[in-house]
N, C-alpha and C positions, 0 to 999 in steps of 0.2 A: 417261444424259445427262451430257455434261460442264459442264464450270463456265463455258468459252469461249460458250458461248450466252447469248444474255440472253432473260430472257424480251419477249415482242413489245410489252407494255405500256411497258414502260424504252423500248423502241426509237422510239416511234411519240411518247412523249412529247419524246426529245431531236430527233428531223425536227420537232416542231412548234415544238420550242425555235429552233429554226434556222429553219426559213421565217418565223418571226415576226423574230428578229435583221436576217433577210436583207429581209424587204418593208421593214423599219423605215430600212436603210440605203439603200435604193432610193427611198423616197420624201424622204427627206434629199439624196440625190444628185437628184433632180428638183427640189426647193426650190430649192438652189445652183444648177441650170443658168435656172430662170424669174428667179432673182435677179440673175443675172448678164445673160442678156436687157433685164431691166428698168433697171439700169444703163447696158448700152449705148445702149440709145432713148434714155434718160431726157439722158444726156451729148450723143445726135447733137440732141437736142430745143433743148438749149442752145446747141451752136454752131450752129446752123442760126438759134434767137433770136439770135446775136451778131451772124454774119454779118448780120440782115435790121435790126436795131437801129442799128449802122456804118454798111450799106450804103440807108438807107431815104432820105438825105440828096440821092444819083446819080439816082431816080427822078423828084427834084423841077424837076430841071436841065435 
């Protein structure tokens, strides 16, 4: 046997080191994208309140 092999136990623990790193960044990178969603409604929610707050005065007329 040479030295280049690892045994399968090392192996299987560094793939679960890794799919654990990799899920971990994938639901950090889904956090950022619903936060960034949430931001932009949250911003159209306002100018759409600004728009109807300015413009509620024309309806009366």
């Amino acid at each position: 046997m040479t030295d280049a092999v690892r045994p399968p136990a090392l192996r299987t623990d560094r793939l679960r080191a890794g799919l654990k790193r990799r899920y971990a960044r994938e639901r950090r990178f889904r956090m950022y994208g619903l936060l960034a969603i949430g931001f932009a409604v949250g911003f159209l929610l306002l100018l759409l309140g600004r728009i109807v707050e300015q413009g509620h005065t024309a309806f009366y007329t």
